[in-house]
C-alpha distance (Angstrom), angle and dihedral (degrees) to the residues before:
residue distance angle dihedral
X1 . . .
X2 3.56 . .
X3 3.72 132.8 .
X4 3.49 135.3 -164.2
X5 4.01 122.5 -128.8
X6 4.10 91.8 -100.0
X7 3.96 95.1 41.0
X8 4.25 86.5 55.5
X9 3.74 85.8 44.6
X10 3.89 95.0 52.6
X11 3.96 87.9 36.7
X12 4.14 84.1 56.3
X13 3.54 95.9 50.2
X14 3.86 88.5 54.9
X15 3.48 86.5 54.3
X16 3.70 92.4 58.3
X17 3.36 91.1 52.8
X18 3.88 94.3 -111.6
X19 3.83 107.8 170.8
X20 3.97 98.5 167.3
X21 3.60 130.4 42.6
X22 4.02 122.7 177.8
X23 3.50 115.3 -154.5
X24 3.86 162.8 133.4
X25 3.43 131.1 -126.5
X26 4.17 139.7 -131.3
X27 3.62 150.8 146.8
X28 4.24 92.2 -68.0
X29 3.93 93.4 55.0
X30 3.43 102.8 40.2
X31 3.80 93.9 112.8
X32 3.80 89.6 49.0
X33 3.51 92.4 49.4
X34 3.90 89.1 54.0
X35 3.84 87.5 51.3
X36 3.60 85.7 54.0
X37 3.62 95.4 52.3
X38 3.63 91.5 57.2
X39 4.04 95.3 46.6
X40 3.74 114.3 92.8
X41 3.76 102.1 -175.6
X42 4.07 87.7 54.8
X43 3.93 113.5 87.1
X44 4.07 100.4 -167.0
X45 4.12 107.7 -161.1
X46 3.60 103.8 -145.1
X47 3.84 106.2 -138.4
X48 4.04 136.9 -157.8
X49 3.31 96.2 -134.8
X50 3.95 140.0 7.7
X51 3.16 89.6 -114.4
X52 3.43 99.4 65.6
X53 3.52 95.8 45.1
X54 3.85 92.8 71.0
X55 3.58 93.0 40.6
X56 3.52 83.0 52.1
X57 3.80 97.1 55.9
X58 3.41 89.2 38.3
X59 3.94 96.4 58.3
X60 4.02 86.5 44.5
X61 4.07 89.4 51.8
X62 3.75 88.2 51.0
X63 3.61 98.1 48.7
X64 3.77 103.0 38.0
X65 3.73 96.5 30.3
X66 4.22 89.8 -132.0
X67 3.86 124.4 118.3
X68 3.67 114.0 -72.6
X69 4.14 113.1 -136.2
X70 3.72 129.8 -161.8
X71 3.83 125.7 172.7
X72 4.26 118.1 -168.3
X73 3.54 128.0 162.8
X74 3.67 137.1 -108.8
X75 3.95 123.1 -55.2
X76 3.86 119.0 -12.1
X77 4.24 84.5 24.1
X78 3.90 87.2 68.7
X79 3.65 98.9 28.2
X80 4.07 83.1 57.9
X81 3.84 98.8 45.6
X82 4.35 86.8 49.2
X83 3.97 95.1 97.7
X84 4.29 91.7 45.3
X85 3.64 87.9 51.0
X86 3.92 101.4 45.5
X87 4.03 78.0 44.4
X88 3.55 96.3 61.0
X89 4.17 92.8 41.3
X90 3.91 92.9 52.1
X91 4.12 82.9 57.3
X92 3.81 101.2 30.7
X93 3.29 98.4 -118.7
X94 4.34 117.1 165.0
X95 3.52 107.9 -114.5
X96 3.79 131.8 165.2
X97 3.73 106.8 -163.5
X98 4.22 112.0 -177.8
X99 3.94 110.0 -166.9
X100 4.12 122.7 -167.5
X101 3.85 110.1 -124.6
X102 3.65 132.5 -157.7
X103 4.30 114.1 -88.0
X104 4.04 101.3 -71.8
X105 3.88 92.2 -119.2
X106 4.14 84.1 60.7
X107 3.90 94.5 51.3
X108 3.36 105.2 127.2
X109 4.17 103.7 11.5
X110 3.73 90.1 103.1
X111 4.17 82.6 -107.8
X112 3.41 117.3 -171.1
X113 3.89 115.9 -67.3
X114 3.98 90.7 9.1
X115 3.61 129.3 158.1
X116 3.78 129.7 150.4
X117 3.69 91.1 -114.1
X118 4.20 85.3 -173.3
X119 3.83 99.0 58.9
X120 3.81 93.6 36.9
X121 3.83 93.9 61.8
X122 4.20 100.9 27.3
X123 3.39 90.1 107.1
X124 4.21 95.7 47.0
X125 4.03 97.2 41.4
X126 3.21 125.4 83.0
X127 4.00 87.0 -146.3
X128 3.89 125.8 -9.2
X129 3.77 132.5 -161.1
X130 3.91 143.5 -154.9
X131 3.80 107.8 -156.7
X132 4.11 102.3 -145.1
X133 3.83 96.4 164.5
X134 3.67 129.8 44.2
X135 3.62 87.7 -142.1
X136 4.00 80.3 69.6
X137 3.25 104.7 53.0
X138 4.45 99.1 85.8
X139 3.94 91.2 37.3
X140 3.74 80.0 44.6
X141 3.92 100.8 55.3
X142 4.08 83.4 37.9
X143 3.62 91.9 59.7
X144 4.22 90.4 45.1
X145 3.55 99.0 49.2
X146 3.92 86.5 43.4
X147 4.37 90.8 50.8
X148 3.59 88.3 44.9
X149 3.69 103.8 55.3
X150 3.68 106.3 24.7
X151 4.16 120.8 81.5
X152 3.77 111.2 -12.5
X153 3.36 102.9 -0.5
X154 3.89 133.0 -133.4
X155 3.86 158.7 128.0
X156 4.04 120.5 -36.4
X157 3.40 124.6 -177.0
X158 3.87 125.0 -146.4
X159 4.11 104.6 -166.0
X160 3.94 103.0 -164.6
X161 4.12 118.8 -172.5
X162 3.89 114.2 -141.2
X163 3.40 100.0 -118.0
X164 4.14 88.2 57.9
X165 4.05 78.7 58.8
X166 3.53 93.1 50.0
X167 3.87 99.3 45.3
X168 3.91 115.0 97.6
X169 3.90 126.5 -146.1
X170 3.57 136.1 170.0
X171 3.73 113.9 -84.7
X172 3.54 120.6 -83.7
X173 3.91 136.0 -161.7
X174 4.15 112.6 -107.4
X175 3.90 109.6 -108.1
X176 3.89 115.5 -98.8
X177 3.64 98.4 -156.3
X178 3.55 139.2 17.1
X179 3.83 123.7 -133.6
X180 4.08 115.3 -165.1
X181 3.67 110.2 160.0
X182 4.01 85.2 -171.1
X183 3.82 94.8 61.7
X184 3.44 126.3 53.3
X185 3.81 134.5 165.2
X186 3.74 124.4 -124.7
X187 4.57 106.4 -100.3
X188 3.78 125.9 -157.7
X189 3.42 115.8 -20.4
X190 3.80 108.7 -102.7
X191 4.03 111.0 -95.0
X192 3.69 94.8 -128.3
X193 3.73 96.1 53.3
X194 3.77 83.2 54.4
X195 3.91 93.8 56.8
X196 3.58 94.4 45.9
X197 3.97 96.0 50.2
X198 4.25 86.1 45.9
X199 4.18 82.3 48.5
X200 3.39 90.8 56.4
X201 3.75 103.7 39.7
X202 4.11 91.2 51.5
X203 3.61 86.6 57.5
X204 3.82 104.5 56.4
X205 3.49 127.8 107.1
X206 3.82 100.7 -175.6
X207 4.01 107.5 23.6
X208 3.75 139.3 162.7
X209 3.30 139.3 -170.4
X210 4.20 111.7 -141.9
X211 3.42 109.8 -162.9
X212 3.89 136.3 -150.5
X213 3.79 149.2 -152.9
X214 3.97 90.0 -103.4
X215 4.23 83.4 74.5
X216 3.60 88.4 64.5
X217 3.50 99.9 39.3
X218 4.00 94.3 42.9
X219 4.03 88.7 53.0
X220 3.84 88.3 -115.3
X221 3.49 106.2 134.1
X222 4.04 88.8 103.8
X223 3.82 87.7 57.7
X224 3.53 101.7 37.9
X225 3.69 88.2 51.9
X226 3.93 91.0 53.5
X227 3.79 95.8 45.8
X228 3.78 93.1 55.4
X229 3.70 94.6 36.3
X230 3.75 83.9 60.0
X231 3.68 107.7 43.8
X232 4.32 90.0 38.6
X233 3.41 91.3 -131.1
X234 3.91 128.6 167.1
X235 4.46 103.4 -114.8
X236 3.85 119.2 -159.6
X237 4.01 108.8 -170.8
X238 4.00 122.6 -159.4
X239 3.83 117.2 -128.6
X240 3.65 93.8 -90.8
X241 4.03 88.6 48.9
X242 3.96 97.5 55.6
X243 3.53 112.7 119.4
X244 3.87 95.9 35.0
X245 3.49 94.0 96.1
X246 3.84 121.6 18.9
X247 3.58 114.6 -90.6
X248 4.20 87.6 -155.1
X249 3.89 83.3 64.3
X250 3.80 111.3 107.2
X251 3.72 88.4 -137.8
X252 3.97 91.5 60.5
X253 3.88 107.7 92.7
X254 4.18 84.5 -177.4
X255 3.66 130.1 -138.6
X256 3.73 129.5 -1.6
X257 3.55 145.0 -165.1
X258 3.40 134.5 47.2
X259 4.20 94.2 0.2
X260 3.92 94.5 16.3
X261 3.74 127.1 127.2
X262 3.75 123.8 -83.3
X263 3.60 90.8 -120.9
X264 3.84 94.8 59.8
X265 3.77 99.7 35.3
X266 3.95 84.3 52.5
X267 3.72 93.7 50.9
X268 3.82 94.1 43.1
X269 4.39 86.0 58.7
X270 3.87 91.7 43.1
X271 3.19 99.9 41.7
X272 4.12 123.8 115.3
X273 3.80 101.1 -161.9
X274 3.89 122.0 23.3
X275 3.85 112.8 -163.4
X276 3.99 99.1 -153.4
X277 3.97 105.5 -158.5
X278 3.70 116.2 -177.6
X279 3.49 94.1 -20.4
X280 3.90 138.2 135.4
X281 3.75 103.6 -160.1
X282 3.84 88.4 -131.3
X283 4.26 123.7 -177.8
X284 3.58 94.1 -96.9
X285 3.88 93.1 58.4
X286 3.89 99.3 31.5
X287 3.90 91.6 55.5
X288 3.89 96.1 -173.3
X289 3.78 108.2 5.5
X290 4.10 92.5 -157.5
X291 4.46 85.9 54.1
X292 4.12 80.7 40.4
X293 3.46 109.4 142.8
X294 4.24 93.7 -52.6
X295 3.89 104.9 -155.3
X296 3.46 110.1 34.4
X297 3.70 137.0 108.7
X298 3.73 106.1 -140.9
X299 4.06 131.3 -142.6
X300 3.49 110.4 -158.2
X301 4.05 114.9 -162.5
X302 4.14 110.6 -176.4
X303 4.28 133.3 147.7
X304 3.94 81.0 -143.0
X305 3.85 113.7 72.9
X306 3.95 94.0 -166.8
X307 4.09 93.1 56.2
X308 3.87 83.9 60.5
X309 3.67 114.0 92.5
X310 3.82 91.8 0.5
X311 3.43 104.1 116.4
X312 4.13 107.3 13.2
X313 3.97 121.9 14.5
X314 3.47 115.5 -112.8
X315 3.63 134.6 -163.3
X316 3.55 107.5 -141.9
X317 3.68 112.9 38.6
X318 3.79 120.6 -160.5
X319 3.77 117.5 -168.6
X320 4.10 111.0 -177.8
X321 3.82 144.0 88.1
X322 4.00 95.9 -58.9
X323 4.39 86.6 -140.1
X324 3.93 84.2 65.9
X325 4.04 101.7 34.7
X326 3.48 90.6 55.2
X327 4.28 98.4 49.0
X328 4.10 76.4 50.8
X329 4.04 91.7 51.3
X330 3.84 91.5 44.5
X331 3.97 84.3 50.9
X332 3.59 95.1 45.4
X333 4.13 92.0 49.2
X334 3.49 90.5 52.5
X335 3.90 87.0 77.5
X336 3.81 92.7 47.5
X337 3.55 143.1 89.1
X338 3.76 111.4 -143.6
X339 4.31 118.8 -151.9
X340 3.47 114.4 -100.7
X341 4.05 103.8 -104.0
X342 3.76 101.7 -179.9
X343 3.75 86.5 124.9
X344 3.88 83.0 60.9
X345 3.66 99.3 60.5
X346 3.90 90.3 39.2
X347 4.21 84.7 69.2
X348 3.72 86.7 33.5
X349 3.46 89.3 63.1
X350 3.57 93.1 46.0
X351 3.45 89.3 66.4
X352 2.96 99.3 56.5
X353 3.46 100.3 55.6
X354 3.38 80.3 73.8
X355 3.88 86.7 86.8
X356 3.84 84.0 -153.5
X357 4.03 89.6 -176.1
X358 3.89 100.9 62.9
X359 3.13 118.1 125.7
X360 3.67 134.1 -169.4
X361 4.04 119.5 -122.0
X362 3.66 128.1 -151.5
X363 3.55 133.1 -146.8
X364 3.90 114.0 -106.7
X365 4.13 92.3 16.1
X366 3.31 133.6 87.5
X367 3.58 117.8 -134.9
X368 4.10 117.4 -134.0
X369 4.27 88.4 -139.5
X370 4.09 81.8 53.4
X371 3.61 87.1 58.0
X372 3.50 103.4 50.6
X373 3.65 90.5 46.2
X374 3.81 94.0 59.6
X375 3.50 91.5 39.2
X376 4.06 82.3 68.4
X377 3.45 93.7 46.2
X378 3.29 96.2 56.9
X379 3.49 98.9 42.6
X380 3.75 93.5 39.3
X381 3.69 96.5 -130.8
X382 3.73 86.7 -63.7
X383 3.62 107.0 108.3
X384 4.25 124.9 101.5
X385 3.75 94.5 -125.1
X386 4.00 121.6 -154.6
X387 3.12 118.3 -166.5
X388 4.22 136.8 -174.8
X389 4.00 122.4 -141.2
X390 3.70 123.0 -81.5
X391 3.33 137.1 54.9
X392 3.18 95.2 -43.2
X393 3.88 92.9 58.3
X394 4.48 88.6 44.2
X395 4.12 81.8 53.1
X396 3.80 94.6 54.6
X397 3.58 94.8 46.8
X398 4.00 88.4 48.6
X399 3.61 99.2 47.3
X400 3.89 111.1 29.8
X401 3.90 100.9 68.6
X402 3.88 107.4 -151.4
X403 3.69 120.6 -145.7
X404 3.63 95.4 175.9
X405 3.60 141.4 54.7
X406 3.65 127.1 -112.7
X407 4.06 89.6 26.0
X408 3.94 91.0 102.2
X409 3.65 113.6 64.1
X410 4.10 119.1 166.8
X411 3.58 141.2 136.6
X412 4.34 98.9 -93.5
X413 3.62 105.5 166.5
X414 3.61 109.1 28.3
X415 4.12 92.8 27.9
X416 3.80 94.7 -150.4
X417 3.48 114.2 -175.1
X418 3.73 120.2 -148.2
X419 4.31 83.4 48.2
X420 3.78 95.0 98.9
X421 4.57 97.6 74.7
X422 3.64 94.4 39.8
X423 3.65 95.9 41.8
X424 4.02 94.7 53.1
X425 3.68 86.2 50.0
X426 3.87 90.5 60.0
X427 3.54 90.8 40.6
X428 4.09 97.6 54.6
X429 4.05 84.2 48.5
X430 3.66 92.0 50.5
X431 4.02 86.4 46.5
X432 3.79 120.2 12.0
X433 3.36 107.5 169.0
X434 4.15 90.0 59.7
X435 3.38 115.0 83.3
X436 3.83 113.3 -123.0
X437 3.69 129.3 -160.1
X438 3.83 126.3 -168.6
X439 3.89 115.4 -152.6
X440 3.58 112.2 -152.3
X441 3.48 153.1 147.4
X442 3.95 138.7 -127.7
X443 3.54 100.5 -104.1
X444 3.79 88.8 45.5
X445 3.98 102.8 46.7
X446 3.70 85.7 51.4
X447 3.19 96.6 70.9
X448 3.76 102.7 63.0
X449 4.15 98.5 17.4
X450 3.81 89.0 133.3
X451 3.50 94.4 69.6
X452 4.37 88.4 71.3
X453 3.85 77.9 79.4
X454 4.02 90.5 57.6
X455 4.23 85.9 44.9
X456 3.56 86.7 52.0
X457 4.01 97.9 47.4
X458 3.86 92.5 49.9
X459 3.90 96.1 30.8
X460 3.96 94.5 -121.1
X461 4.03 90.8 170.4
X462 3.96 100.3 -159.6
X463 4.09 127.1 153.4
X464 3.45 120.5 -115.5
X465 4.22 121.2 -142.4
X466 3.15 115.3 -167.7
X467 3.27 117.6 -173.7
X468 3.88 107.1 -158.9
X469 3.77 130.2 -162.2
X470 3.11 101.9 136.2
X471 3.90 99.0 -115.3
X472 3.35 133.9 70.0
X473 2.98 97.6 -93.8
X474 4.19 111.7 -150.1
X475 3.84 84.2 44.7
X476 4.18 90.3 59.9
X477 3.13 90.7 46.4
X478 3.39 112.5 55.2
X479 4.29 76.1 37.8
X480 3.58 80.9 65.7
X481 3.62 105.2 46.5
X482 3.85 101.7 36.0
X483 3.57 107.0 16.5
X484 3.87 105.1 54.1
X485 3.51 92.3 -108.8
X486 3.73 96.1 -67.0
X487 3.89 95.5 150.6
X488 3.69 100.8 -156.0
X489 3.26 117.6 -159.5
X490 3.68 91.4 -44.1
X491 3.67 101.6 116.1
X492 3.77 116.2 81.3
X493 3.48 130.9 -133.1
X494 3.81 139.0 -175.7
X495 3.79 95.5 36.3
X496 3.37 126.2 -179.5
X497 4.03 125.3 -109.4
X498 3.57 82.6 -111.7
X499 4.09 89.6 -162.5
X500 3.38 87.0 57.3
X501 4.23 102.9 49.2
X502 3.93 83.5 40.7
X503 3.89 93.0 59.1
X504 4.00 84.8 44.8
X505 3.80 86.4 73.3
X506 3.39 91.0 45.3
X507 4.05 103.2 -98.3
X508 3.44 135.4 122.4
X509 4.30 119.9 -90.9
X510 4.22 125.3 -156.6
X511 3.63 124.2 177.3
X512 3.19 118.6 -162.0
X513 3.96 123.2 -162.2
X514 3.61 106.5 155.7
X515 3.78 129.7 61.8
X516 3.81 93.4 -129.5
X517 3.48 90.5 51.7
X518 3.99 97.2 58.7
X519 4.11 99.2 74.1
X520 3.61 91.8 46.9
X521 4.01 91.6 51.0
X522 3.66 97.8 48.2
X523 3.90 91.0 39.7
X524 3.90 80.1 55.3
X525 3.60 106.6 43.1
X526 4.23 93.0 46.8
X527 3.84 81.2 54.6
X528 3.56 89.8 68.8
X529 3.69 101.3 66.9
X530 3.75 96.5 171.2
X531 3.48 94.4 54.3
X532 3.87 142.7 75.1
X533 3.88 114.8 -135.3
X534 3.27 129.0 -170.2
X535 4.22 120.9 -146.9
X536 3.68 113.0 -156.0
X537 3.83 92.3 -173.1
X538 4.24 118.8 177.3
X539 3.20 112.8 -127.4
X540 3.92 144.4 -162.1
X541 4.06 93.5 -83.3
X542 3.74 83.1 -168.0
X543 3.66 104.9 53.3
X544 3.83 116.2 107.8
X545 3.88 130.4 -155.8
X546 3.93 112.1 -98.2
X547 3.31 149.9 -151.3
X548 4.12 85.5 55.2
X549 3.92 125.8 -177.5
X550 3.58 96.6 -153.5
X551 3.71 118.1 -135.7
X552 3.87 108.3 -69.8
X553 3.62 100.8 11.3
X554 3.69 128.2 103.7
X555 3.63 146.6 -111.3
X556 4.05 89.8 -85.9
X557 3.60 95.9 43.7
X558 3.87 97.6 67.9
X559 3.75 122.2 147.2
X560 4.01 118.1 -124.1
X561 3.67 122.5 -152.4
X562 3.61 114.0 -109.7
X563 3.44 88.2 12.5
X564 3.86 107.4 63.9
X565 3.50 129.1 34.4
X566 4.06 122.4 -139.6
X567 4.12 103.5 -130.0
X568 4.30 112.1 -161.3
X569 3.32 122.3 -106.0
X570 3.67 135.7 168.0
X571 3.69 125.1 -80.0
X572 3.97 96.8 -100.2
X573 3.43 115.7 136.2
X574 3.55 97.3 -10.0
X575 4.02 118.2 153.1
X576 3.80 108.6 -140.5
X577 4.12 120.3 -110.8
């Protein structure tokens, strides 16, 4: 029998075991989309916007731990899907994102909806292809789906001309393996990088173990949990860690870096040996690299050799999958005595008396940390939580303690706002019977507010927090530390009754105004489990995002609310939010 190009592509994705696609059709995938119509076992999410569509996959990779897929067309399809694709490669997220291209014989005559899809997202992929065969195209989505998945995982693009859809050939079975001499994944860990990381974890007298995004994505909560169990170490976790090892566990000292607790940013600077799992050592965790973390010896455990060493110099590099290094760690320790660090935790728990999170409330406002806090209790620490970038996104990593991986899903690396709406749509396909909250804020949910017409289409019931105050809110406050106070363009004006444009598409609004209103409004709109609501909730437009490091301090020189006060300065050197 023969096939055309876009009935073997559809055929391949079955094989993959694709059971979602998010997408947007036009004149380049036509013939894919009429595959699609003719493919049961393929539910296609019809998006708003491009956009969304790969935020979409992306928040259904995150929370399911599958492939995410996304098909757009030619030219301004591609163009619009950019920013959800560089999203998901800043957090190595597996994505397989198919694009429609101009007829082959037109590459390159600035045809009609043409962009070269391949040099536009080289530097945002972790691999890209240009089908030119249809012989290509299943050894093709073999090799994506493969790229994606395997080592550190992220984005590929398959760019597929129409006529390749159009072309017919005789049937062919799918490939069973891939062979790619230019790509290989990272083995074992070497043995001897093993005994020197266990050397230098039985000698340390004030350790921690600082914990990264690649635990969640490498499925290695279970073994992270039993390797820190074991030793009785203090963890800190970086907002793309949380949920890898309960934060309700009294050896979690939560987040750190930039917005991280006292407590953790204190142990990070006095600590002797920092066990680095899955973790990049990026700017917003560092804080100053020269003040970074002075006496320790570091162990650095990462799938990707060239993230090791990158940004701080470690002394035990581990290269390897970190499910696998860490079952070889636990072995390893098994042999060793560990130093007694009781004195340790004493200062530890010094720290922490800090209470570094407190936060003062004020009659007739409701606070934004408040929020967040009932929005656990409510929810019981259950909920997948989405989140945007801002304060908003800082307050729900602060105040929503994650015991559970795969519950905390927000743009880290490339901080994207507008990810947070399409995101918890992907994420209550990829697990409907959790209920999934996305925190957010009004500059943020504007961004992608078409997509509540997608969440109504497919009934993805998710609960919208918005946390209004009427700014955006990291903007004003960095305004008001650095800038004087000149609030440019950061407050917003003109908004929409969001209650009413979120019953226009045919969902449920709440505004909330009073602080004794806000329990009985999220008790009442997780009651309706069929049904999206949207929380327009007033907030504190004052209220500022603390603990701070402040732009070329350290760890240990972290400014407490109530406590320290933020003087201006000029702009030199600062990192942005």
């Amino acid at each position: 029998m023969k096939l055309n190009g876009a009935q073997i592509l559809v055929n391949s994705l079955k094989n993959e075991g694709v059971s979602h696609i998010f997408g947007y059709p036009g004149g380049a995938v036509l013939h894919i989309y009429d595959a699609l119509d003719a493919c049961e076992d393929i539910k296609h999410i019809l998006v708003r916007h491009e956009q969304g569509a790969t935020h979409g996959a992306d928040g259904y990779a995150r929370a399911s731990g599958k492939c995410g897929v996304t098909l757009v067309t030619s030219g301004p399809g591609i163009t619009n899907a950019v920013t959800g694709i560089a999203t998901a490669y800043m957090d190595s997220i597996p994505m397989v994102i198919i694009s429609g291209q101009v007829p082959s014989a037109l590459i390159g005559n600035d045809a009609f909806q043409e962009v070269d899809a391949v040099g536009i997202t080289r530097s945002c992929v972790k691999h890209n292809f240009l089908i030119k065969d249809i012989n290509q195209v299943a050894s093709t989505v073999k090799k994506a789906f493969h790229i994606a998945t395997t080592g550190r995982p992220g984005p590929v693009l398959i760019d597929i001309p129409k006529d390749i859809t159009i072309e017919t050939i005789e049937e062919q079975p799918y490939p069973e393996k891939v062979e790619m001499r230019s790509y290989q994944t990272a083995g074992r860990a070497d043995a001897a990088q093993i005994i020197a990381a266990a050397d230098l974890i039985a000698q340390a007298k004030s350790p921690i173990v600082y914990a990264g995004g690649g635990c969640v994505i490498g499925n290695a909560d279970k073994e992270l949990r039993e390797f820190t169990r074991n030793l009785g170490f203090p963890i800190t976790q970086t907002l793309m860690g949380l949920g890898a090892f309960p934060a309700s566990d009294k050896q979690s000292l939560g987040m750190l870096g930039m917005h991280g607790t006292y407590e953790a940013n204190m142990a990070m600077h006095g600590s002797d040996c920092v066990i680095a799992v899955g973790s990049r050592f990026d700017d917003r965790v560092t804080a100053n690299i020269d003040k970074f973390c002075p006496t320790a010896k570091i162990i650095h455990i990462d799938i990707d050799p060239t993230s090791i060493s990158k940004n701080v110099a470690v002394d035990a590099p581990i290269v390897g999958d970190v499910k696998s290094v860490l079952i070889d760690l636990i072995a390893a320790m098994k042999d060793r005595s560990i130093q007694n660090i009781d004195s340790w935790w004493k200062q530890i728990d010094e720290w922490r008396s800090v209470d570094s999170m407190a936060y003062t409330n004020k009659e007739g406002v409701i606070k934004p940390q408040r929020v967040v806090e009932a929005l656990y209790e409510v929810t019981k620490g259950q909920a997948i939580v989405t989140s945007d970038v801002g304060q908003h996104q800082m307050w729900a990593a602060q105040y929503y303690p994650f015991d559970e991986p795969r519950r905390w899903i927000n743009s880290g690396g490339l901080g994207t706002m507008g990810f947070g709406l399409p995101a918890a749509m992907g994420a209550k396909l990829a697990c409907p019977d959790l209920d999934v909250a996305c925190v957010t804020g009004e500059g943020s949910i504007q961004m992608m507010t078409q997509e509540l017409s997608t969440m109504l289409q497919y009934a993805t019931p998710v609960k919208i927090i918005n946390l209004n105050n009427g700014y955006l809110g990291m903007v004003r406050q960095w305004q008001e530390f650095f800038y004087e106070k000149r609030y440019s363009m950061s407050y917003m004006e003109a908004l929409p009754d969001f209650v009413k444009l979120a019953e226009s598409y045919g969902h449920s609004g709440i505004k909330v105004e009073k602080e004794s209103d806000l329990v009985p409004a999220l008790v009442e709109a997780f009651k309706q489990k069929d049904k999206t609501v949207f929380l327009d909730i007033i907030t504190d437009p004052s209220e500022n995002v603390f603990p701070m490091i402040p732009s070329g301090a350290g760890h240990n020189e972290m400014l407490l609310a109530g406590r320290d006060e933020m003087s201006s300065t000029n702009d030199a050197g600062l990192n942005l939010v």
